[in-house]
C-alpha positions as CSV (number, residue, x, y, z in Angstrom):
1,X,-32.3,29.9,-29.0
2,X,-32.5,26.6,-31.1
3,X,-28.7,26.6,-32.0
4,X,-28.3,27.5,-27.7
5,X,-29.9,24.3,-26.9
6,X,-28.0,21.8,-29.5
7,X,-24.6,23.1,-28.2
8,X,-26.3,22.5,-24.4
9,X,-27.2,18.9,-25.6
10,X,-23.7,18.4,-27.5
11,X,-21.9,19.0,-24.4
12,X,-24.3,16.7,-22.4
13,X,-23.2,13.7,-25.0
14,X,-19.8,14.6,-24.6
15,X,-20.4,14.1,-20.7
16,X,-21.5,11.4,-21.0
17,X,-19.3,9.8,-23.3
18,X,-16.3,10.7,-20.7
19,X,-18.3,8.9,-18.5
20,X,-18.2,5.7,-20.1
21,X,-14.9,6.0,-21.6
22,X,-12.8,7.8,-19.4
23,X,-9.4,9.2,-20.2
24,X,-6.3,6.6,-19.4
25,X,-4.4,7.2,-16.6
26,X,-1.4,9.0,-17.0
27,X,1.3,7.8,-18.5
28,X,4.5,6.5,-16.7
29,X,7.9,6.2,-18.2
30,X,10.0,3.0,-18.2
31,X,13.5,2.7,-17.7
32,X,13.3,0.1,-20.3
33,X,10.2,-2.3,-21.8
34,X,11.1,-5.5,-19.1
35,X,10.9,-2.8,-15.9
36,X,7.7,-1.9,-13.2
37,X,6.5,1.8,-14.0
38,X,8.5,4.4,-13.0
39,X,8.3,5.8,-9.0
40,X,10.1,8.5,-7.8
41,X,8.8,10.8,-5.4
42,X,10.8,12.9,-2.7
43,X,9.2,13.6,0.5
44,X,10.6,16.1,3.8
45,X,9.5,13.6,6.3
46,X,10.4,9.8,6.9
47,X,6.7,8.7,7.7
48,X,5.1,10.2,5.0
49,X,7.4,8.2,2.5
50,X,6.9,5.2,4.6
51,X,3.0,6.0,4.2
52,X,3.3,6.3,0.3
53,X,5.1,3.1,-0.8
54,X,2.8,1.0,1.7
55,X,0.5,2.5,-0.7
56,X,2.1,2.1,-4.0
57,X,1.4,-1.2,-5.8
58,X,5.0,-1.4,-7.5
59,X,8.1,-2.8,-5.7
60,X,9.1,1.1,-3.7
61,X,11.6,1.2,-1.2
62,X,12.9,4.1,1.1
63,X,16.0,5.9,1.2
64,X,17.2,8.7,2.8
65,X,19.1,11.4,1.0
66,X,21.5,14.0,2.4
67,X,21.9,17.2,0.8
68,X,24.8,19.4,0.9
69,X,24.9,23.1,2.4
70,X,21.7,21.9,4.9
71,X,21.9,21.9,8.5
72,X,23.7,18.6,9.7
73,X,21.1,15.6,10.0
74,X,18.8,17.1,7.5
75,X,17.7,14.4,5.3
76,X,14.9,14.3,2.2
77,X,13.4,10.5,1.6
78,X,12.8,9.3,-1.4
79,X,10.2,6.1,-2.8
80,X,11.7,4.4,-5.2
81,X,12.5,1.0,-6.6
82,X,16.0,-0.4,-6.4
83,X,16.4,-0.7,-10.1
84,X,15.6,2.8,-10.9
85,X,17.7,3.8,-7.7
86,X,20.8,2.1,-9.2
87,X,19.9,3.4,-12.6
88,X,20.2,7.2,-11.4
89,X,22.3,5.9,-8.9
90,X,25.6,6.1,-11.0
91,X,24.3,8.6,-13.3
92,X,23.5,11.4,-10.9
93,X,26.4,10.6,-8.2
94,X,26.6,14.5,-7.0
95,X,22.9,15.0,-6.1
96,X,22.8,11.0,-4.7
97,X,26.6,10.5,-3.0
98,X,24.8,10.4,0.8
99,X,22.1,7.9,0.1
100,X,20.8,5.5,3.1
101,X,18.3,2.9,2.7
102,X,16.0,3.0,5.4
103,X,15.2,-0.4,7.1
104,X,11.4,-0.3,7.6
105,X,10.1,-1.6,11.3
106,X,9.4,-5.4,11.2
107,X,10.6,-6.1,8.2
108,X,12.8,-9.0,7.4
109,X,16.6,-8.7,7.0
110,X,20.3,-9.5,6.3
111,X,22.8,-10.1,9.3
112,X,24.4,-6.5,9.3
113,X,27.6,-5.1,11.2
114,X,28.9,-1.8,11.2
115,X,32.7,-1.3,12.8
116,X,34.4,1.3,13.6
117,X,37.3,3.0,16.0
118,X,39.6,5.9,16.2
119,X,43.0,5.3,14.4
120,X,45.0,8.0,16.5
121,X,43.7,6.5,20.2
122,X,44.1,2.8,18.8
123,X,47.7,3.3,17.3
124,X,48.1,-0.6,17.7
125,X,45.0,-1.6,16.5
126,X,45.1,-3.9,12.9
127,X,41.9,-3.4,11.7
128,X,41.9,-6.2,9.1
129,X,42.7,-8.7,11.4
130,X,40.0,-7.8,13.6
131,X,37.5,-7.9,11.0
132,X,39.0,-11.0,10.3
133,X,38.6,-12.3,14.0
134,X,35.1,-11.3,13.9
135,X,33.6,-12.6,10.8
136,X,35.0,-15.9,12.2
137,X,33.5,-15.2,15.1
138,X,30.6,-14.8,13.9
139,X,30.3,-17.3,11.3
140,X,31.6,-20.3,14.4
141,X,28.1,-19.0,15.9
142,X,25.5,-19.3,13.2
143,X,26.9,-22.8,13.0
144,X,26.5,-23.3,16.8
145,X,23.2,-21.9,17.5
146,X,20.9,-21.9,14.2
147,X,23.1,-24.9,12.3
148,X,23.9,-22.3,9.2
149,X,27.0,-22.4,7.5
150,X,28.4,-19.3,6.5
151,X,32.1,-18.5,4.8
152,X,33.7,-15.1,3.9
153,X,32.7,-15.5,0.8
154,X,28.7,-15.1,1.9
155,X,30.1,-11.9,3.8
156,X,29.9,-8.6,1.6
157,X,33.0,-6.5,3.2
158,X,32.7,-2.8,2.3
159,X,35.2,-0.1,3.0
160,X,35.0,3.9,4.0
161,X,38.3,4.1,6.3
162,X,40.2,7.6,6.3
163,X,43.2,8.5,8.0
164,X,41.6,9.2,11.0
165,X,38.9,6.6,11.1
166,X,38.5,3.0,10.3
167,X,35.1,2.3,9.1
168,X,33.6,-1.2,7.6
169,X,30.3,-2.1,7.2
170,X,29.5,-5.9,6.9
171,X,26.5,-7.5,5.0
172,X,25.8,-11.1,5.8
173,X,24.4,-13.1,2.2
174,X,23.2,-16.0,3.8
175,X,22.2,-19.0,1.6
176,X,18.1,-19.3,2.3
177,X,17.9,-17.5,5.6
178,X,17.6,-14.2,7.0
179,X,16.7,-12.4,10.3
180,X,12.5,-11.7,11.4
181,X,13.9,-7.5,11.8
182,X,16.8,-5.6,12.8
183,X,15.2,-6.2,16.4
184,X,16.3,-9.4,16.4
185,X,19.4,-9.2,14.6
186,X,20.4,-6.8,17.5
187,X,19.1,-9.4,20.5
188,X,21.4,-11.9,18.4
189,X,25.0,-9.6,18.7
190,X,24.1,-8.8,22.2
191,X,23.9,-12.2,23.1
192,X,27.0,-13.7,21.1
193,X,29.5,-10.4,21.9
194,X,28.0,-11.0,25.8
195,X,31.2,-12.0,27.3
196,X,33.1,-9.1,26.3
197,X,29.9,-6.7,27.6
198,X,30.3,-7.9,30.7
199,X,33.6,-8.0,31.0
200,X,34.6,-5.9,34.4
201,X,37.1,-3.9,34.0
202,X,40.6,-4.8,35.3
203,X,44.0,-3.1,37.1
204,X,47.3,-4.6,36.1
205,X,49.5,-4.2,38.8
206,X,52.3,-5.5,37.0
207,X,51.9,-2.2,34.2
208,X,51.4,0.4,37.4
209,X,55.0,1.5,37.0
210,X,56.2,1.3,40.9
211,X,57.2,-1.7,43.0
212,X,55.8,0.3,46.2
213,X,54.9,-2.0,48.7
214,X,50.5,-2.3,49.4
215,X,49.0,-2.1,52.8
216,X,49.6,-5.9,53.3
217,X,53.4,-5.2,53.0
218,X,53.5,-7.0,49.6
219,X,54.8,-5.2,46.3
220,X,52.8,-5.2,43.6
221,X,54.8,-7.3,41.8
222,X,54.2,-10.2,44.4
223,X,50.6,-9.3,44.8
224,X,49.7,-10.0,41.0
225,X,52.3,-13.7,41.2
226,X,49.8,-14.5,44.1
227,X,46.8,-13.5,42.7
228,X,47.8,-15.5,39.2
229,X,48.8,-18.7,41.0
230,X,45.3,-18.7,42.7
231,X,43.6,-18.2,39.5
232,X,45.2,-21.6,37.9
233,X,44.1,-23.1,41.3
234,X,40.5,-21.7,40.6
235,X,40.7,-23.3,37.0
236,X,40.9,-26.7,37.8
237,X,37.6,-26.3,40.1
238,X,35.6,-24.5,36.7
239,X,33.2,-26.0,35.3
240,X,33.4,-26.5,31.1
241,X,30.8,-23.7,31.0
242,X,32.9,-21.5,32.5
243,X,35.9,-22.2,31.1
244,X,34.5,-21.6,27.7
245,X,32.9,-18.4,28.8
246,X,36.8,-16.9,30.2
247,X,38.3,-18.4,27.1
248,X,35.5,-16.5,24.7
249,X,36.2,-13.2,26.8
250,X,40.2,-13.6,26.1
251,X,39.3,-14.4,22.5
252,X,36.9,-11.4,22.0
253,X,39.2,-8.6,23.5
254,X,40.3,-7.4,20.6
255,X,36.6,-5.8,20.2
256,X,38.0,-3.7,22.8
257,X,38.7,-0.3,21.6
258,X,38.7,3.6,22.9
259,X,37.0,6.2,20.8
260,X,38.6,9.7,20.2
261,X,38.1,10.8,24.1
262,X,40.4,7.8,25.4
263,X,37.3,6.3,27.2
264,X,36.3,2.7,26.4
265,X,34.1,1.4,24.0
266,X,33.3,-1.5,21.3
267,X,34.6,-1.9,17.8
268,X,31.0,-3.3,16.6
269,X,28.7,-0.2,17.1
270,X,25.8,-1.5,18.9
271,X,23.4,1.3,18.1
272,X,22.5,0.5,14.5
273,X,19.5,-1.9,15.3
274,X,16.6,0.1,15.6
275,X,13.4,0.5,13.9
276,X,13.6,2.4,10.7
277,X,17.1,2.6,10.9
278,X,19.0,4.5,7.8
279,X,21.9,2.9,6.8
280,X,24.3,4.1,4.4
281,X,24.6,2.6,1.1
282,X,27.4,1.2,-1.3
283,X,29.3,4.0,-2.8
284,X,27.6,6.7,-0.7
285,X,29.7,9.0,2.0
286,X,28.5,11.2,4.4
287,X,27.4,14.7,4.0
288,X,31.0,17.1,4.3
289,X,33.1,13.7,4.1
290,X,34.7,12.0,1.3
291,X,34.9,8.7,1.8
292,X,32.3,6.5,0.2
293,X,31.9,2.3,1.2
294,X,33.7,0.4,-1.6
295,X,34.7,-3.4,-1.7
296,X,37.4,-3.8,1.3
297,X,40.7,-5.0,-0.6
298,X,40.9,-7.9,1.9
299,X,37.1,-9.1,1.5
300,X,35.9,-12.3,0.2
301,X,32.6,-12.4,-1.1
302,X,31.7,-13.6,-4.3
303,X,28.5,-13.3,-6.1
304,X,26.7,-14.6,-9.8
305,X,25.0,-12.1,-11.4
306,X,21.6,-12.7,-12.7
307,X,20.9,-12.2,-16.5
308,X,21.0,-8.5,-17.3
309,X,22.1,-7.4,-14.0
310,X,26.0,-6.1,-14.1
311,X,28.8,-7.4,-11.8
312,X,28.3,-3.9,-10.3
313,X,24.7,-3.4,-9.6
314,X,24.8,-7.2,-8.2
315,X,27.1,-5.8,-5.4
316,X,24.4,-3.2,-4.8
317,X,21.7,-5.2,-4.8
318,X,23.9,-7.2,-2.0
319,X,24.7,-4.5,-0.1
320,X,20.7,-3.8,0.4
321,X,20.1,-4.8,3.9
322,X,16.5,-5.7,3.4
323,X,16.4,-7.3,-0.2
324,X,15.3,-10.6,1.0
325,X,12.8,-12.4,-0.9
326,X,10.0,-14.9,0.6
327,X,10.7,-18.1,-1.3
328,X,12.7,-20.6,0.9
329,X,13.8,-18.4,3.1
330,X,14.2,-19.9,6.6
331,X,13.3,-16.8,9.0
332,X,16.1,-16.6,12.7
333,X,14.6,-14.6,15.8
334,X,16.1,-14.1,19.2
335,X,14.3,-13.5,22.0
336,X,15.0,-11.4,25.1
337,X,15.7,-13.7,27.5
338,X,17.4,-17.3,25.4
339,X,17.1,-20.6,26.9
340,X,18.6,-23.6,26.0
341,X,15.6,-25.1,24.4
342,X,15.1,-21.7,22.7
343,X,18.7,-22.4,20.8
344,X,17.3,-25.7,19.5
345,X,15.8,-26.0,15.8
346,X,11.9,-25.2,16.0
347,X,9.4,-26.7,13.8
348,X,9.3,-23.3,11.4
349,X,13.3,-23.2,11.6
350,X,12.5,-20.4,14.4
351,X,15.4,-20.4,16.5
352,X,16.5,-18.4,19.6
353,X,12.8,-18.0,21.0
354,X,12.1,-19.5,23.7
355,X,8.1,-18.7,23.6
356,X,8.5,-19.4,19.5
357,X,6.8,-22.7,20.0
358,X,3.8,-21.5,21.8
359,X,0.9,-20.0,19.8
360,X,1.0,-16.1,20.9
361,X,-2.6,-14.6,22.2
362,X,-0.9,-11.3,23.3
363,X,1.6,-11.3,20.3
364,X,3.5,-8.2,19.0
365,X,1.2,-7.0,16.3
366,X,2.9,-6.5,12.5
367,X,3.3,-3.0,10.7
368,X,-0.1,-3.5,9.8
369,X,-2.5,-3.5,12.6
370,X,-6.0,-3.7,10.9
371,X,-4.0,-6.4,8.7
372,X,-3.9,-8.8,12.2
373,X,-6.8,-8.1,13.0
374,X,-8.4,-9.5,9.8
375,X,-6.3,-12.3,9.1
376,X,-8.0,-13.0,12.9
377,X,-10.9,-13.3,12.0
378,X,-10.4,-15.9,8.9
379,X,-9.1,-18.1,11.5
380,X,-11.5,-17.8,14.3
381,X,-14.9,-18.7,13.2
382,X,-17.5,-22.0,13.4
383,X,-16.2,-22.2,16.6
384,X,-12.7,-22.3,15.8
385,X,-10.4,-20.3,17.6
386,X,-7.4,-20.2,15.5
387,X,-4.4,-17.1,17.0
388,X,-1.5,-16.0,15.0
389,X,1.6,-17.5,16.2
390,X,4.1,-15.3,14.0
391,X,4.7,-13.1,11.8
392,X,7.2,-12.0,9.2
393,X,7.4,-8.7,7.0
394,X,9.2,-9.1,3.8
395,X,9.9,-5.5,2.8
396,X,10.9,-6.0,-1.0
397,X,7.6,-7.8,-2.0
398,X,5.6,-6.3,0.4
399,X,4.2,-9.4,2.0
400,X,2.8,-10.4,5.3
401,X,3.2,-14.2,5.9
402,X,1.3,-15.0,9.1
403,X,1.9,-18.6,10.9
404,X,-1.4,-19.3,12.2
405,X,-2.0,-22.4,14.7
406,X,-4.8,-23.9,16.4
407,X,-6.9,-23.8,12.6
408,X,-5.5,-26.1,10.3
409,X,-8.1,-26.1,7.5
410,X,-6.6,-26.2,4.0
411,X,-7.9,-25.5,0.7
412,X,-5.6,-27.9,-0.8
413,X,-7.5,-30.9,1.0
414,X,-10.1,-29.1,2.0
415,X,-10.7,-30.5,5.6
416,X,-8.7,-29.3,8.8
417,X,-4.9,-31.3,8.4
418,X,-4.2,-33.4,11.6
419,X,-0.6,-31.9,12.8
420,X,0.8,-29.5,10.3
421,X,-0.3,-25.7,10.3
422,X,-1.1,-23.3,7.5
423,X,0.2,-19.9,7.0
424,X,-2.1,-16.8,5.7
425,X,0.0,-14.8,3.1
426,X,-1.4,-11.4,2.6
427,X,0.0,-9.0,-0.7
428,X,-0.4,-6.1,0.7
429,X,0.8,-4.9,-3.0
430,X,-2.0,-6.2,-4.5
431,X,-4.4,-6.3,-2.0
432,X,-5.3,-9.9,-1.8
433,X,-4.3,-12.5,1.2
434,X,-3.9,-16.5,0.0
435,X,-3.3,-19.6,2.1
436,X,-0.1,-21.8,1.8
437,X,0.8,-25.0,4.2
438,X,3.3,-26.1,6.0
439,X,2.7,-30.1,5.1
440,X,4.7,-31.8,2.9
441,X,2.2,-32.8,0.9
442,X,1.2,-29.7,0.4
443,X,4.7,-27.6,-0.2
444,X,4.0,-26.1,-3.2
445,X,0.2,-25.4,-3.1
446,X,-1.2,-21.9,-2.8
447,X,-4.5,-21.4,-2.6
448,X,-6.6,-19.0,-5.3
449,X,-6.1,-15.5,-4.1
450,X,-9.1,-13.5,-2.5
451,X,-9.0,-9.5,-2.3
452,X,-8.7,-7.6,1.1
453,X,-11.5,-5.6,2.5
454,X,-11.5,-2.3,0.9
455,X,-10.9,-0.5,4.3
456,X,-7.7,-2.4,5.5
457,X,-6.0,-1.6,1.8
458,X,-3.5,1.3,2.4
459,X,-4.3,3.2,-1.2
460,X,-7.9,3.4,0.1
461,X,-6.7,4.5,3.4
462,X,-3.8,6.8,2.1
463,X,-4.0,9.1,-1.2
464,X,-1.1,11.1,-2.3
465,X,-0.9,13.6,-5.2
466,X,1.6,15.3,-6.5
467,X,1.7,18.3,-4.8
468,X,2.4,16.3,-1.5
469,X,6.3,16.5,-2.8
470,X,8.0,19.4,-1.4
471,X,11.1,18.2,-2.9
472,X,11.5,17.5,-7.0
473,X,14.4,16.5,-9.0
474,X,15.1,17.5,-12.4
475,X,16.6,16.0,-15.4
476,X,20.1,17.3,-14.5
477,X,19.6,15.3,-11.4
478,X,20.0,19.1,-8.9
479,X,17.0,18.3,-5.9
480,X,15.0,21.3,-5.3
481,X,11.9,22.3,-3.5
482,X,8.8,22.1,-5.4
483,X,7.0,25.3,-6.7
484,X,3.8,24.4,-4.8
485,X,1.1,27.6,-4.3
486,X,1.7,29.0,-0.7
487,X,-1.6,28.3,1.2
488,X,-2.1,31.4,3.5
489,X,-4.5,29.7,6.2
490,X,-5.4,33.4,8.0
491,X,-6.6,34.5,4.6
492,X,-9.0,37.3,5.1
493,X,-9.8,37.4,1.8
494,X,-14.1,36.6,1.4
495,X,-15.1,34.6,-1.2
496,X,-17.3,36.8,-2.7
497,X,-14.1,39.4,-3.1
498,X,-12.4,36.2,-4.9
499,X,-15.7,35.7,-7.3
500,X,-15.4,39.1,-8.2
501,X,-11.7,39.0,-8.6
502,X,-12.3,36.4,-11.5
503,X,-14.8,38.1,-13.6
504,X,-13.1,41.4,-14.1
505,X,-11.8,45.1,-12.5
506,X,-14.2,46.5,-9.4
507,X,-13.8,49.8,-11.0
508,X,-15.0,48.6,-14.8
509,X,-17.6,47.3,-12.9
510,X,-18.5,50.4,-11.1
511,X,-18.8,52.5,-14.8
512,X,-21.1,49.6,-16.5
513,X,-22.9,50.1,-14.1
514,X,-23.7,53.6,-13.8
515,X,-23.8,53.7,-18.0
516,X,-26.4,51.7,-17.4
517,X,-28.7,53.8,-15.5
518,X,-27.8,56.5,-17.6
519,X,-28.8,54.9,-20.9
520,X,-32.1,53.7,-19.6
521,X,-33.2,57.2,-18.0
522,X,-32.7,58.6,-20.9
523,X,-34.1,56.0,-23.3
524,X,-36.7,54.6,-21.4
525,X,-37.9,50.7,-21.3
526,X,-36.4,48.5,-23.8
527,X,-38.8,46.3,-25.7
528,X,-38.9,43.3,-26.0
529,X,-39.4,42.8,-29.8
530,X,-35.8,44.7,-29.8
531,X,-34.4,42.3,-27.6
532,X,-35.6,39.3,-29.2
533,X,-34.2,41.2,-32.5
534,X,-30.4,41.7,-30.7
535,X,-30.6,38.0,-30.0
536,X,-31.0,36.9,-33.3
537,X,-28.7,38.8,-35.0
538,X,-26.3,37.5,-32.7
539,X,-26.8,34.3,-33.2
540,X,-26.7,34.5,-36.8
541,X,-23.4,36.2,-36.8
C-alpha cells in the first residue's frame, strides 16, 4: 500500500509540473530560416478557408484548386502564403496547374481585365491590336479621372490564347495606388466602356445587298446618302460633350465582338467583379485545357526584383490581383451613380464618389462587422460622436484602416487636431488596433498598439484542428482526401456497450464470472489476513 501511494503522489508532481511547464507547441517547418511558419491546409468549401486564414496570425491567402477527373466546377481551396504557394508552385505543377487566387470581399486590389472572343466567329479580329487599343484606352482615363499616370510597362500582359480562343488577362501595377475592392474596379469599367454599352444597335442599308426601292419610293442607297448628309447637319448643332461621347463610341467599337453563337457581346468580360471572385493564376490552365497564362509576346511590363526574389516569382507575385500593401498607397473608388464633383481629387485621394466627402452614418459595414462596431465606440464617447467615414481591407496584411471623422483626438499631440482627421488601423493578424493621422505634422506617427477585445478576435471566435481538412497533400505533391474516422450520427450503439467494448470479450466476461461463484461455493469466505497476504506478495514482486 505504501509503494501505491508514492507512485499516486509521483504522478500528482508530474501533473503538476506539466502544468507549469507545458509542452511547446508543435513544431512548424520553414521553407527556409528568413520565412513565416509553414501554412497549408486544404479545405472542400470556400468559406471555411476564408474563416481559417481570418484566423491565422501568418500572412495566408486563398486559392482555389481544380482537380482533374472531378465533376466540372469542383474546386478544393487551399490557405496558404504566397511564398510557400510559389515554392510548391513550380515544384508540384501536375497536382497545382488549375490554381485561382480568390479575391476576398472588400479587400483592396489591382486594376484587372480579363479579354476574350471566339477566333472562328471574329475571323477579322487582331487581337493584339485590340489589346493595344485598350490598354491605351485605359491608361488616357486613369490620367483623366484620378490624375494617375500609367504606361504599358505598369501593365502585366499574360497569355492563354488557343486556336480557337483568344484569351488575355491584364494586371494593372500601379505606382502607389490601387482600387478599395473589385466592386469598385467593376463600377469603374462600366463607367469608362459606357459608350460602347449603350451603343444601339444599327442597320446598314448600304450592306443589305438589294437597291429595292422602301415604302417612301427611295432606294436604299439614297435613303442612307440622306440620312448621312443630315447627320453632318446634326454635327454642327452638338455640343463638345456630345461630340466626344460619338467620337469615344467610334473609337471603342473594336470592343465589339460575337461569341461562338454569332450573337453580340464585349471583348472585356464584364462578369469577373464579384465578391470572392477566383481568378486564374500565372502559369495555371483550366481543368481538361492546356493552355496556361504566360507573358503575352507583345507585352510591356517591366519589373525589379527584390533581393532574393527571382525574375520569375516577381512576375507571380505581380500577377496576384490582391498583393497590395498599406504603405503609400492612394486608395480609387467609384460610386454608383458619378458626378462631376465626384471625378475631382478628394482630401484622402478618394476619387469617383460622389458621397466620399461626407462622413457615412449608414455606411457599408467591412468584412468584419463586430470590428465596426468597436472601432465605434473608441470614437464616440465624452460626448463625442465620431462615425466612420471609410474603410479599406488590405488583404495581404490583413489590416482594416478606418477613416474616421467628426473625432480628431490624436495621441501624437494629444488634444483633438483642428482640421485634419485620424484613421483607426486595426491588425486583425495580431489582434491589436493603433491610431495614425492624416496631418502633416504627424505623417509618420503611429500610436503604441493596444490589443482587441478577446471576443471580436477571429482565433477566439473560430478554432480549427486538423481534422477539419478533408483534403491532404502528400510529399509527392498527389491531393487526396484525408483518412478522418467516419462519424455515424444514428449510432445505436449505448455507451455502456462501448465501456465494455474496451475492457475486454462479453463472453470472457461471462466465464470469470461464473468461476467465481463456483470457487467461492465451494471454498467458502476468503479471509482477510489472506487477502492482505496476496497483496503483499504482489507488491513485493
Amino acid at each position: 500500500m505504501r509503494k501505491w501511494g508514492d507512485r499516486l503522489k509521483k504522478v500528482e508532481q508530474l501533473a503538476q509540473s506539466f502544468q507549469q511547464n507545458p509542452l511547446a507547441l508543435r513544431y512548424k517547418p520553414r521553407l527556409w530560416p528568413c520565412q513565416p511558419s509553414s501554412v497549408w491546409k486544404l479545405f472542400p468549401r470556400q468559406s471555411m478557408a476564408i474563416s481559417f486564414a481570418q484566423s491565422c496570425r501568418e500572412a495566408v491567402h486563398i486559392f482555389a484548386l481544380e482537380k482533374e477527373n472531378t465533376p466540372q466546377g469542383q474546386r478544393i481551396y487551399l490557405v496558404t502564403s504566397y511564398t510557400e504557394l510559389w515554392h510548391y508552385y513550380r515544384t508540384y505543377t501536375q497536382s497545382l496547374m488549375h490554381c485561382y487566387e480568390v479575391i476576398p470581399e472588400g479587400a483592396v486590389c489591382k486594376l484587372y481585365f480579363d479579354l476574350e472572343f471566339h477566333k472562328p466567329s471574329n475571323k477579322g479580329a487582331d487581337g493584339k491590336a485590340m489589346v493595344s487599343s485598350l490598354i491605351q484606352f485605359v491608361c488616357d482615363k486613369l490620367m483623366e479621372i484620378y490624375g494617375i499616370e500609367c504606361t504599358p510597362k505598369n501593365i502585366l500582359n499574360l497569355d492563354s490564347s488557343t486556336e480557337e480562343k483568344f484569351s488575355r488577362h491584364l494586371i494593372f501595377n500601379l505606382q502607389n495606388a490601387a482600387f478599395k475592392d473589385n466592386i469598385h474596379v467593376g463600377r469603374f469599367i462600366h463607367a469608362i466602356l459606357q459608350p460602347v454599352l449603350s451603343t444601339p444597335k444599327r442597320v446598314s442599308f448600304l450592306n443589305a445587298g438589294t437597291d429595292s426601292e422602301l415604302p417612301n419610293g427611295k432606294t436604299r442607297q439614297e435613303r442612307a446618302i440622306s440620312q448621312e448628309k443630315s447627320s453632318k447637319e446634326g454635327e454642327l448643332a452638338e455640343s463638345p460633350e456630345t461630340k466626344r461621347r460619338k467620337k469615344e463610341e467610334t473609337d471603342l467599337g473594336f470592343l465589339q465582338v460575337k461569341n461562338k453563337d454569332g450573337q453580340d457581346c464585349l471583348f472585356v468580360d464584364l462578369g469577373v467583379y464579384t465578391k470572392n471572385r477566383n481568378f486564374r493564376l500565372y502559369k495555371s490552365s483550366k481543368v481538361g485545357k492546356n493552355a496556361a497564362f504566360h507573358m503575352a509576346d507583345d507585352s510591356k511590363f517591366t519589373t525589379k526584383p527584390e533581393k532574393g526574389v527571382s525574375a520569375e516569382e516577381s512576375v507571380f507575385l505581380a500577377s496576384l490581383v490582391c498583393n497590395v500593401r498599406f504603405t503609400g498607397q492612394r486608395i480609387l473608388t467609384w460610386d454608383i451613380t458619378p458626378t462631376k464633383e465626384s471625378k475631382t481629387s478628394g482630401p484622402q485621394n478618394q476619387q469617383g464618389s460622389a458621397s466620399s466627402s461626407e462622413p457615412i452614418s449608414g455606411y457599408l459595414s467591412s468584412p468584419h462587422q463586430e470590428v465596426d462596431n468597436f472601432v465605434l465606440s473608441l470614437v464616440q464617447k465624452n460626448g463625442v460622436q465620431g462615425s466612420i467615414r471609410r474603410w479599406n481591407y488590405f488583404a495581404a496584411e490583413q489590416l482594416i484602416v478606418y477613416d474616421i471623422a467628426k473625432y480628431r483626438w490624436c495621441e501624437n499631440v494629444q488634444r483633438f487636431h483642428k482640421s485634419n482627421n485620424i484613421m483607426i488601423v486595426v491588425d486583425l493578424k495580431e489582434e491589436v488596433w493603433y491610431q495614425k493621422c492624416h496631418d502633416p505634422e504627424c505623417r509618420n506617427f503611429r500610436s503604441s498598439s493596444y490589443p482587441l477585445p478577446q471576443e471580436i478576435c477571429v482565433r477566439y471566435i473560430l478554432t480549427l484542428d486538423e481534422e477539419d481538412q478533408a483534403y491532404l497533400m502528400d510529399d509527392y505533391g498527389n491531393i487526396e482526401p484525408s483518412q478522418m474516422p467516419a462519424r455515424n450520427p444514428q449510432s445505436t450503439v449505448h455507451p455502456e456497450e462501448d465501456s465494455a467494448d474496451m475492457w475486454g470479450d462479453k463472453e470472457d466476461d461471462k466465464d470469470y464470472l461464473e468461476s467465481l461463484e463456483e470457487f467461492e461455493q465451494n471454498n467458502g469466505d476468503i479471509s482477510d489476513e489472506l487477502l492482505l497476504t496476496c497483496m503483499t506478495d504482489f507488491e513485493t514482486q
